[in-house]
N, CA, C and O of each residue as an XYZ file, in Angstrom:
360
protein
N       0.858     -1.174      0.000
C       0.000      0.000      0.000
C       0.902      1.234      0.000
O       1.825      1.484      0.775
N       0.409      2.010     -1.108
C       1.167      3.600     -1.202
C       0.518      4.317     -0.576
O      -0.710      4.226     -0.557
N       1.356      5.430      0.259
C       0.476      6.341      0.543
C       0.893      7.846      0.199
O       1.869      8.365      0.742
N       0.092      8.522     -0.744
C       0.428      9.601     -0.693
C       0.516     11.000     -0.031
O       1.564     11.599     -0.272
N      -0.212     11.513      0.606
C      -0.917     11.742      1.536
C      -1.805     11.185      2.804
O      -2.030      9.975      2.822
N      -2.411     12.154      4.053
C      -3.268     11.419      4.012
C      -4.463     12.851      4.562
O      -4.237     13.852      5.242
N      -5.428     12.469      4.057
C      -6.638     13.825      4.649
C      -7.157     13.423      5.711
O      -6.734     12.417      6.280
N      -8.269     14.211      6.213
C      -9.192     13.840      7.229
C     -10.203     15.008      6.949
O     -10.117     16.185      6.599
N     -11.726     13.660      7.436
C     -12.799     14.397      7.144
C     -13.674     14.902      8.266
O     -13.546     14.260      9.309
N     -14.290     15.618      8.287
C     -14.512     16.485      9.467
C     -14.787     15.840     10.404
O     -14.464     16.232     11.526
N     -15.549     14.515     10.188
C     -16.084     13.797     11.336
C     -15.044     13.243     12.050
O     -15.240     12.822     13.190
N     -13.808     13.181     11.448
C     -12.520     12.461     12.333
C     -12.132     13.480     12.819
O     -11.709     13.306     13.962
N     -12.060     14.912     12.319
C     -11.235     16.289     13.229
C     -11.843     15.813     14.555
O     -11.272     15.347     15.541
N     -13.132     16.044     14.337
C     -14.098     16.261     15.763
C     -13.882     15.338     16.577
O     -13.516     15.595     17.724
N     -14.105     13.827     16.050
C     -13.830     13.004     17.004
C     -12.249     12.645     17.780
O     -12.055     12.042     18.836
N     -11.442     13.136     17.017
C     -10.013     13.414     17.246
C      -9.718     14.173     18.506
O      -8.877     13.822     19.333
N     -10.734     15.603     18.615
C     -10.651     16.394     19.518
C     -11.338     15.934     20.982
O     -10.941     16.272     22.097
N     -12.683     14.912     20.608
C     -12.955     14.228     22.111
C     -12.292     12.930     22.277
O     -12.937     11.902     22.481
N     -11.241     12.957     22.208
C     -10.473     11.604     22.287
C      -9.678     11.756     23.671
O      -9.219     12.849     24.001
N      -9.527     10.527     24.523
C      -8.799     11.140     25.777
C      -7.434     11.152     25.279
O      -7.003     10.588     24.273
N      -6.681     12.027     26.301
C      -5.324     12.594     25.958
C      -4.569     11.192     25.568
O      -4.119     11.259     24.424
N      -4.349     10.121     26.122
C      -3.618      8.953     25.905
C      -3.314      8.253     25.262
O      -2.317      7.569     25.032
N      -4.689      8.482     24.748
C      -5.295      7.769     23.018
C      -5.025      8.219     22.136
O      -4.664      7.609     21.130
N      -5.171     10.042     22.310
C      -4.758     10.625     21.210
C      -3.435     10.426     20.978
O      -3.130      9.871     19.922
N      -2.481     10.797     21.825
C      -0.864     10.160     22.109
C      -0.688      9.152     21.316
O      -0.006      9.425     20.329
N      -1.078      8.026     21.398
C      -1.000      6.769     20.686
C      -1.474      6.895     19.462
O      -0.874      6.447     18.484
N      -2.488      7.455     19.402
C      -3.265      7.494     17.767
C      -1.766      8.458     16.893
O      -1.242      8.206     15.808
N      -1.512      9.328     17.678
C      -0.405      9.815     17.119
C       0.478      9.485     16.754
O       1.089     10.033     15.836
N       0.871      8.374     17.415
C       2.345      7.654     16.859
C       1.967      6.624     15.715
O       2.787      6.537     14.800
N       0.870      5.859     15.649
C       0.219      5.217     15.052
C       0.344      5.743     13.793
O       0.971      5.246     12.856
N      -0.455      7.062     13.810
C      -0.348      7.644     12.386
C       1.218      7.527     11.564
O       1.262      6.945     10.481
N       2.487      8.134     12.180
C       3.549      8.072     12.057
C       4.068      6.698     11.522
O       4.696      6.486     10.485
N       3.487      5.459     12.869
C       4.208      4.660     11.922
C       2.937      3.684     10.651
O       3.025      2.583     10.108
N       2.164      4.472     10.622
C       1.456      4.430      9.387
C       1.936      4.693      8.209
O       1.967      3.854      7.310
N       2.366      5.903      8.092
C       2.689      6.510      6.893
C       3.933      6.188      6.195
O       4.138      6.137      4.982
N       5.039      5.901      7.561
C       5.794      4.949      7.193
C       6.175      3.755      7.132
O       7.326      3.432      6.840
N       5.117      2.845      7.439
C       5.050      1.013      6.830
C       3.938      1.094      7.194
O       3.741      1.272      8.396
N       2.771      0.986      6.234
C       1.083      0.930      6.708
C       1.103     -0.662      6.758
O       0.179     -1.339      7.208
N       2.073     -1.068      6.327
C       1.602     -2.994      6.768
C       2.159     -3.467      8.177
O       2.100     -4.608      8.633
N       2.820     -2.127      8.876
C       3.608     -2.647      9.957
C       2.141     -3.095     11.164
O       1.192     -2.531     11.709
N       2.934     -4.827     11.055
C       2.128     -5.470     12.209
C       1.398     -4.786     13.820
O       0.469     -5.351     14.397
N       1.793     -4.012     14.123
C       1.248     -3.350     15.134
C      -0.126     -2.588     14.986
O      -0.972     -2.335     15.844
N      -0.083     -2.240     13.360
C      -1.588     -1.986     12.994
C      -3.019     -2.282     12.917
O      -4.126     -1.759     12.788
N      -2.367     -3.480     13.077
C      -3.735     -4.717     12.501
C      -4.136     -4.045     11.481
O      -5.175     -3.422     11.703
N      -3.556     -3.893     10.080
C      -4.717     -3.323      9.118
C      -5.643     -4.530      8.471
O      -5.273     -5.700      8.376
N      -7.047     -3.958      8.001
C      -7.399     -4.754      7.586
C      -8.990     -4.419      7.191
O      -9.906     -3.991      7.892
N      -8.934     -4.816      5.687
C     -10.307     -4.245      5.269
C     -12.176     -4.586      5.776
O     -12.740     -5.680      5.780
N     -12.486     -3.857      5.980
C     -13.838     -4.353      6.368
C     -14.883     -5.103      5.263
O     -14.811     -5.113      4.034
N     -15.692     -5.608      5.992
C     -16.768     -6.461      4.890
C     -17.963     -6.168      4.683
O     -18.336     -5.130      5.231
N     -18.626     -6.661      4.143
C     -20.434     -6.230      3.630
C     -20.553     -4.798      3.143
O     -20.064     -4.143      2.222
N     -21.252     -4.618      3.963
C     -21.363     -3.110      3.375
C     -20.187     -2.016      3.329
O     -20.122     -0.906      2.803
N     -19.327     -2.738      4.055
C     -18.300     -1.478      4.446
C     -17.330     -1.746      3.887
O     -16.325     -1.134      4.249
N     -17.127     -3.192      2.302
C     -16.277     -2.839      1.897
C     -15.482     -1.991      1.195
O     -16.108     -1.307      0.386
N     -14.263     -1.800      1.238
C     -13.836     -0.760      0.300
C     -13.528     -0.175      1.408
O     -12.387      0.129      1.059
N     -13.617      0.283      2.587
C     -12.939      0.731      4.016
C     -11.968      0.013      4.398
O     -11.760     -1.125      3.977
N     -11.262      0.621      5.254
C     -10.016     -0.023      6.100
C     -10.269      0.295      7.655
O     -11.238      0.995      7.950
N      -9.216     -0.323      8.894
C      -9.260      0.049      9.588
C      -7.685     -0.172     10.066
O      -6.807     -0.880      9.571
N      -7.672      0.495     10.940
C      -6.134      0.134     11.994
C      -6.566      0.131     13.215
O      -7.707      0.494     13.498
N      -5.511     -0.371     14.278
C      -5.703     -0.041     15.695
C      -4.910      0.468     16.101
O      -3.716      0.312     15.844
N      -5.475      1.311     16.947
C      -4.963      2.310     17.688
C      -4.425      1.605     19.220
O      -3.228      1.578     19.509
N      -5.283      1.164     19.945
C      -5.480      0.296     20.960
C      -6.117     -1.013     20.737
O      -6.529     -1.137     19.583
N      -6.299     -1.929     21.433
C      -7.207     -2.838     21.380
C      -8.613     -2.214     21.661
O      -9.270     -3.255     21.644
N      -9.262     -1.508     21.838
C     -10.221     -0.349     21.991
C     -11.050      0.069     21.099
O     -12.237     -0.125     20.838
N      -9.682      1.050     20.424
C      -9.541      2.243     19.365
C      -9.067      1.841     18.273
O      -8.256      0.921     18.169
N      -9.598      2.586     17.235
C      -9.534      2.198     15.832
C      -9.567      3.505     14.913
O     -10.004      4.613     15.223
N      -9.061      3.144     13.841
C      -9.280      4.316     12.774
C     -10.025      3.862     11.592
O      -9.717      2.723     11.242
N     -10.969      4.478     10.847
C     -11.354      3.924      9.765
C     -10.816      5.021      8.855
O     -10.585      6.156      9.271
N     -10.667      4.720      7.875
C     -10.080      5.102      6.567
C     -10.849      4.609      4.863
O     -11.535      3.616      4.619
N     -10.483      5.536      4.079
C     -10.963      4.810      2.803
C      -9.365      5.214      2.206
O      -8.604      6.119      2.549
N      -9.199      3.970      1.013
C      -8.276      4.376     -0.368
C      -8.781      5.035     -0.958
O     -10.011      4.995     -1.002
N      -7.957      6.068     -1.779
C      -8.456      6.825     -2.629
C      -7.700      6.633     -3.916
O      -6.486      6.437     -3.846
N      -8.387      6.675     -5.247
C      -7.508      5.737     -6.645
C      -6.475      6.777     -6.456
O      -5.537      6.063     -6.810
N      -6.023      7.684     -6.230
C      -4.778      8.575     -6.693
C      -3.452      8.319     -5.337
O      -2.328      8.786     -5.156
N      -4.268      7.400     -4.649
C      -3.067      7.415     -3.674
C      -3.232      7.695     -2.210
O      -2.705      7.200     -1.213
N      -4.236      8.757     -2.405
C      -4.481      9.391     -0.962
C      -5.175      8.739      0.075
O      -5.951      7.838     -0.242
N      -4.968      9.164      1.761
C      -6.107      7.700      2.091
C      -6.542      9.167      2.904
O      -5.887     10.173      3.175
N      -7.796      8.823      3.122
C      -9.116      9.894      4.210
C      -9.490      8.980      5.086
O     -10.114      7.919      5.092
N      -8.848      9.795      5.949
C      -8.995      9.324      7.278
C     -10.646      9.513      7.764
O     -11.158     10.630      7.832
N     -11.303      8.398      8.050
C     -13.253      8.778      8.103
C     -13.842      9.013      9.563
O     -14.739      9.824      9.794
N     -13.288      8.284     10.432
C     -13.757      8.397     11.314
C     -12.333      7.367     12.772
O     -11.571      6.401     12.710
N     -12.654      8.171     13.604
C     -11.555      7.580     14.949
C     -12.518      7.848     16.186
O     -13.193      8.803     16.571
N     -12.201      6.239     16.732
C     -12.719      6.043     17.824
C     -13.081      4.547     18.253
O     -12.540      3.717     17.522
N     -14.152      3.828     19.633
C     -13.518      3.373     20.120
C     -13.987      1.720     18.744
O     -14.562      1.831     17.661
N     -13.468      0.448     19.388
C     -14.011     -0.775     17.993
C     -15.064     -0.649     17.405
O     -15.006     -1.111     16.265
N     -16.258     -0.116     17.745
C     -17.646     -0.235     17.146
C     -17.884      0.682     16.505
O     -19.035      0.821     16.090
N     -17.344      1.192     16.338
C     -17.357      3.003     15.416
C     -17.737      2.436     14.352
O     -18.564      3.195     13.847
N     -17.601      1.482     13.683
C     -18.152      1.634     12.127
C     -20.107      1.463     12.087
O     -20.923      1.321     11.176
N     -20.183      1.553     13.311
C     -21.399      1.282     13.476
C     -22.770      2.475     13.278
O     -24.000      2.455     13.264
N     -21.732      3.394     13.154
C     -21.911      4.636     13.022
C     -21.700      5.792     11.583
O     -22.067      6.951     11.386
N     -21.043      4.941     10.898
C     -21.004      5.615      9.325
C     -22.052      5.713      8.946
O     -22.262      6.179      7.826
């Protein structure tokens, strides 16, 4: 997986900002070593199913998660962060 970038869409700013401090910490480094080896094992990446394919997710914690989409040019948008069940909520 390339990554060229990566965006975020408003619903992740926001939820980014009620995130507890610790998490965010971690989500932070996460991102980092995202961008530089998105297959690195500590991620768990891994695409979702049924309806939600074509999404990704990582972990943040055993908890916390990020969802994400690919984008064809490279870019990934970051969709939503927060705690495992969040996709429950797209």
């Amino acid at each position: 997986m390339i990554i060229n970038k990566i965006l975020y869409s408003k619903k992740f700013v926001k939820e980014l900002k009620n995130l507890p401090e610790n998490i965010l910490n971690i989500a932070i480094k996460k991102e980092i070593i995202f961008k530089d080896n998105p297959l690195h094992p500590s991620l768990r990446l891994h695409e979702l199913h049924g309806k939600f394919q074509g999404i990704w997710s990582i972990s943040i914690t055993s908890g916390y998660r990020i969802i994400f989409e690919r984008m064809k040019n490279g870019d990934i948008l970051f969709i939503s962060i927060g705690k495992h069940d969040l996709y429950k909520y797209l």
